[in-house]
C-alpha positions as CSV (number, residue, x, y, z in Angstrom):
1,X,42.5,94.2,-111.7
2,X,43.6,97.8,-111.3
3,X,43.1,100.0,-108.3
4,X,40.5,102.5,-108.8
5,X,41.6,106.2,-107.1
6,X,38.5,108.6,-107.0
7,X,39.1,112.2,-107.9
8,X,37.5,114.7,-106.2
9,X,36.6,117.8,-108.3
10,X,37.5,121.4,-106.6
11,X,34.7,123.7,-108.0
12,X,35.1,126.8,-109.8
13,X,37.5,129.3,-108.2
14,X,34.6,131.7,-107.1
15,X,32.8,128.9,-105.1
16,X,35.5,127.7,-103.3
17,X,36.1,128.9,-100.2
18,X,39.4,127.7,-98.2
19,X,37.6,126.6,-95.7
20,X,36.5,124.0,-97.2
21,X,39.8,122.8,-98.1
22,X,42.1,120.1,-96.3
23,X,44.6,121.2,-93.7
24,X,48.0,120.4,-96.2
25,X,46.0,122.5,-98.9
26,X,45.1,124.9,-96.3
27,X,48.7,125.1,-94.8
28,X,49.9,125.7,-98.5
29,X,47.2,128.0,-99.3
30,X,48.3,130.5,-96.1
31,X,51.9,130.2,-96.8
32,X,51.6,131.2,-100.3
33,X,49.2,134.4,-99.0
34,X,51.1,135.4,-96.3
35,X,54.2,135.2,-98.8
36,X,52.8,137.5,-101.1
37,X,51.2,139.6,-98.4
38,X,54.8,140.2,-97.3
39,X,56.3,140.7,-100.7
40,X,53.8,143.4,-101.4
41,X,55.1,145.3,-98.3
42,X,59.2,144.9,-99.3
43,X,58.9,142.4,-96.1
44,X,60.8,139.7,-95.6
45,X,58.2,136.7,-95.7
46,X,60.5,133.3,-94.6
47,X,60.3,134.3,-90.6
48,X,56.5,134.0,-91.0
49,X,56.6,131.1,-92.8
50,X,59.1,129.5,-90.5
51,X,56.9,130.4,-87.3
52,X,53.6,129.2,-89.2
53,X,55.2,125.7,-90.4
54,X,56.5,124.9,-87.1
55,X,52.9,124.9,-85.5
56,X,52.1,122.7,-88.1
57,X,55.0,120.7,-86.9
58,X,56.5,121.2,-90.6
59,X,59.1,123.5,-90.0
60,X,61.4,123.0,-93.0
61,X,59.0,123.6,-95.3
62,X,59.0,126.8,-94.6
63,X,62.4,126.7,-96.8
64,X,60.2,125.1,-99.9
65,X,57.7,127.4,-99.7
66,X,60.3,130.4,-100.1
67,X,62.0,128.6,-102.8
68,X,58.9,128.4,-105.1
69,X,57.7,131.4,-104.7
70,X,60.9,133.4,-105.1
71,X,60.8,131.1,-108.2
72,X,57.6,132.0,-109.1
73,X,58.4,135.6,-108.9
74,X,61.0,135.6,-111.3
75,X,60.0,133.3,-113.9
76,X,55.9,133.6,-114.5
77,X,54.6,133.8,-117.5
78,X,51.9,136.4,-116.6
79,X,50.7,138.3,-113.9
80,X,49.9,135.1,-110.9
81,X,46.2,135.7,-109.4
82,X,46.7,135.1,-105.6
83,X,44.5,136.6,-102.8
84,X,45.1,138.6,-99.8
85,X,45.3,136.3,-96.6
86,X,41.7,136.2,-95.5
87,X,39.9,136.0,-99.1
88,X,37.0,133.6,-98.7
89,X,37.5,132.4,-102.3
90,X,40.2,130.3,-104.5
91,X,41.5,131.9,-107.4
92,X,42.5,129.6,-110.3
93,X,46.1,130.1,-109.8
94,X,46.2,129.1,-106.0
95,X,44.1,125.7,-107.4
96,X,47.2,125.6,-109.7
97,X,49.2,125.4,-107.2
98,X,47.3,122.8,-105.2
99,X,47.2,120.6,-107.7
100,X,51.0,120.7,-108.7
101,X,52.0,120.4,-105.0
102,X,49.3,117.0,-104.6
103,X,50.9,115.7,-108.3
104,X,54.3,116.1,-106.5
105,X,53.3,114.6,-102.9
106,X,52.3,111.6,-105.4
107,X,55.5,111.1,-107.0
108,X,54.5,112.6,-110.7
109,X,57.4,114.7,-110.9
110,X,56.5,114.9,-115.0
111,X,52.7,115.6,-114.2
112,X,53.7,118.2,-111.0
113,X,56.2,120.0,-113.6
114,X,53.7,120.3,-116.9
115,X,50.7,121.7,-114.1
116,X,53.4,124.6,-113.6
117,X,54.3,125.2,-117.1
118,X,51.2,125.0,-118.6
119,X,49.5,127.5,-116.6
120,X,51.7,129.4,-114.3
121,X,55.4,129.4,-115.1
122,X,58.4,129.3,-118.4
123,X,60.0,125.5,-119.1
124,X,62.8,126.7,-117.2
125,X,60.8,128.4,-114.0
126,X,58.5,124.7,-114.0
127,X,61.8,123.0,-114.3
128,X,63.5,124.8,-111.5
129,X,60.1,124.9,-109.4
130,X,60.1,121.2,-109.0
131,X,62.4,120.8,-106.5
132,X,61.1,122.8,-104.0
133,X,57.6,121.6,-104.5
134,X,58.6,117.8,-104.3
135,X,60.2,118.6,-101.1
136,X,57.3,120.4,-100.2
137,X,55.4,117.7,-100.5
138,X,57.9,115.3,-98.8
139,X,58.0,117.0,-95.9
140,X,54.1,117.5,-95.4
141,X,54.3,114.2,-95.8
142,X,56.8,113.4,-93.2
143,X,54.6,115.3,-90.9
144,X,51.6,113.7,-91.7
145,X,50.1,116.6,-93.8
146,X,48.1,114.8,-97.4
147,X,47.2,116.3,-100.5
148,X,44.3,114.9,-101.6
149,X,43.9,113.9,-105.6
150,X,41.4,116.8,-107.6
151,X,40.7,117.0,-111.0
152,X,42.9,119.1,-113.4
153,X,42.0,122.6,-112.6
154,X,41.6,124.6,-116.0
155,X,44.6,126.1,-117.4
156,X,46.6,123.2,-116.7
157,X,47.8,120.8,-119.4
158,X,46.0,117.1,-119.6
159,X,49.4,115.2,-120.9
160,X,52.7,116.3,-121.5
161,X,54.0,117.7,-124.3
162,X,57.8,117.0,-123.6
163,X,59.7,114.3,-122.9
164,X,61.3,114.0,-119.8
165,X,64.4,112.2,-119.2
């Protein structure tokens, strides 16, 4: 028999509130924040991260984090919804990014990859993206930091429609 993994569904983006998160997804959740926080303000956001990932005893993914979101900057498809540092709520683009980094922690590099184009970033910005999120996820891993498995947020693609080789 197969093993059966249970999903746990993330509600709506207006009734989640970070709190109620996990630490990784928490961890992620601040990094991507304060990275934007900083960007806003010309800042340079990597020291931050750097400090912030080493209390989480994850220091080097400080490095991933700045990867993806330098990627994200330059190759988004639209405008990317994420919220100030102390929002109480999840926008669906922060879920997005949730979900790709827990596809990638898992090993589905395809799956992680189509989450990204589908709703956030070009074929080539979801292409380039992986790397930094697989080793995102890697490292969380390393340092005992889990995503857990949600349901496909909306936005997102259900299967791919590429092949990848």
């Amino acid at each position: 028999m197969g093993q059966v993994i249970r999903f746990t569904a993330l509600p709506r983006a207006e009734r989640v509130a970070p709190r109620t998160l996990n630490e990784a997804e928490r961890l992620l959740l601040s990094a991507v924040r304060n990275w934007v926080a900083a960007f806003r303000r010309a800042e340079r956001a990597l020291p931050r991260l750097c400090l912030d990932m080493a209390l989480a005893g994850v220091h080097d993914a400080a490095f991933s984090v700045d990867a993806l979101m330098g990627i994200l900057v330059r190759t988004a498809r639209r405008t990317v919804e994420i919220h100030c540092p102390g929002c109480a709520s999840l926008s669906d683009d922060e879920r997005c990014l949730l979900h790709a980094a827990a596809l990638a922690q898992a090993g589905e590099r395809a799956r992680a990859e189509e989450a990204l184009c589908g709703a956030l970033l070009t074929a080539p910005g979801a292409a380039f993206a992986l790397g930094p999120i697989v080793g995102l996820g890697e490292l969380f891993a390393i340092g005992g930091l889990f995503f857990p498995r949600r349901v496909r947020p909306r936005g997102t693609r259900a299967t791919p429609s590429r092949q990848h080789h």
